[in-house]
C-alpha positions as CSV (number, residue, x, y, z in Angstrom):
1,X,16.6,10.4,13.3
2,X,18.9,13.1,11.5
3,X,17.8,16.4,11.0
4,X,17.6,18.1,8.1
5,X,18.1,21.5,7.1
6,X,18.1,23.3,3.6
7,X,20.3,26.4,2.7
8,X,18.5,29.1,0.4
9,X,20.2,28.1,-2.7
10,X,19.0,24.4,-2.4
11,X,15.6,25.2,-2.1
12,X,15.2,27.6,-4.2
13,X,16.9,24.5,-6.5
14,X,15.0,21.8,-5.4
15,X,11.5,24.0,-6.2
16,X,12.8,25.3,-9.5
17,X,12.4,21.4,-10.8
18,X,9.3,21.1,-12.9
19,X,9.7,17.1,-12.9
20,X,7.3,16.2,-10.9
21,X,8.5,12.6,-10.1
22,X,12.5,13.9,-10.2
23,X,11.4,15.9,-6.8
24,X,9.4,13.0,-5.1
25,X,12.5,10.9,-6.0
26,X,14.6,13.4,-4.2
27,X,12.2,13.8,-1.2
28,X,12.3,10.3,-0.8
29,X,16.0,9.8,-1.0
30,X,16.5,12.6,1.6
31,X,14.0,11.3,4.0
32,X,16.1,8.1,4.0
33,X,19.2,10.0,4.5
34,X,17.7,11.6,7.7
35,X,17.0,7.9,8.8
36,X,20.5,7.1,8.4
37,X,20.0,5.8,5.0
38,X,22.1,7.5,2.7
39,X,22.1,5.4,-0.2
40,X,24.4,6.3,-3.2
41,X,26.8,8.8,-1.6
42,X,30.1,10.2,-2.8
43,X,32.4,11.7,-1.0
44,X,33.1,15.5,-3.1
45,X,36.2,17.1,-0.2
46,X,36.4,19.1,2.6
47,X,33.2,17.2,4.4
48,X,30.7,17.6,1.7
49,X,28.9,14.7,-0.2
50,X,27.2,14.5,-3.6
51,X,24.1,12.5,-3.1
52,X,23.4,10.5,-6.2
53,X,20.1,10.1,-7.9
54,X,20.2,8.0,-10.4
55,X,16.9,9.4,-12.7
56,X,16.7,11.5,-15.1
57,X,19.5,14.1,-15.5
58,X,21.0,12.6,-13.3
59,X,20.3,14.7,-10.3
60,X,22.7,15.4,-7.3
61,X,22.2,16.8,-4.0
62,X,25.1,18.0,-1.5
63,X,25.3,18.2,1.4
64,X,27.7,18.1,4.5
65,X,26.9,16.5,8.0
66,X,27.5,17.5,11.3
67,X,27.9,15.0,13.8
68,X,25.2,12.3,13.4
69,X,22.5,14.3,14.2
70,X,22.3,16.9,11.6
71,X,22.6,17.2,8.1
72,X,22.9,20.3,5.7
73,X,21.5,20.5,2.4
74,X,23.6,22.6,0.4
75,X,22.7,22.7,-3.2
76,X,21.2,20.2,-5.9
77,X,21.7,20.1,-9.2
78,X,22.2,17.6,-12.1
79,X,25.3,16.0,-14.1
80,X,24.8,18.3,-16.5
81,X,25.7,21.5,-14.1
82,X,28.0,19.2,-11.8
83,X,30.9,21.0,-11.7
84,X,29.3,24.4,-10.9
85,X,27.8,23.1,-8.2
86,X,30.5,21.3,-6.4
87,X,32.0,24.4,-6.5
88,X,28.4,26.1,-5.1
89,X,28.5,23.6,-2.3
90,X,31.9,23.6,-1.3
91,X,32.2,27.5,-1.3
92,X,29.0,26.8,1.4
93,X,30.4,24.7,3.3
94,X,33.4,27.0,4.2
95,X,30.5,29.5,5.4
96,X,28.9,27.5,7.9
């Protein structure tokens, strides 16, 4: 199993969401990742991946992955504030 850890801008995200069923769709999808199940994943640069969640607004998680053991949440957002946070997640990923 992969483990899974979440930076402070992702969870303070991910509990921002009032959509009940947007977050269980996100829990889910991140509970497969950490089984090695990522799903709908696209490769963003410089080792960090937009998970895609297609519900919604679209919603996106990112995150980069070290090894096969661990995995970072970075940040989350949706299409509509994609570009922002690409920039979010790769500026995070540089400070790891």
């Amino acid at each position: 199993m992969i483990e899974i850890r979440e930076t402070e801008i992702y969870l303070r995200w991910f509990k921002s969401l009032r959509d009940r069923e947007a977050r269980a769709r996100i829990d889910i999808r991140i509970r497969r990742l950490s089984m090695g199940n990522p799903g709908d994943v696209k490769p963003i640069g410089k080792g960090v991946s937009e998970l895609r969640i297609d519900y919604g607004a679209g919603y996106r998680v990112y995150f980069i992955q070290r090894g096969d053991t661990l995995v970072i949440l970075l940040a989350g957002g949706d299409k509509r504030t994609q570009d922002r946070d690409i920039k979010t997640a790769l500026d995070l990923s540089q400070n790891l």
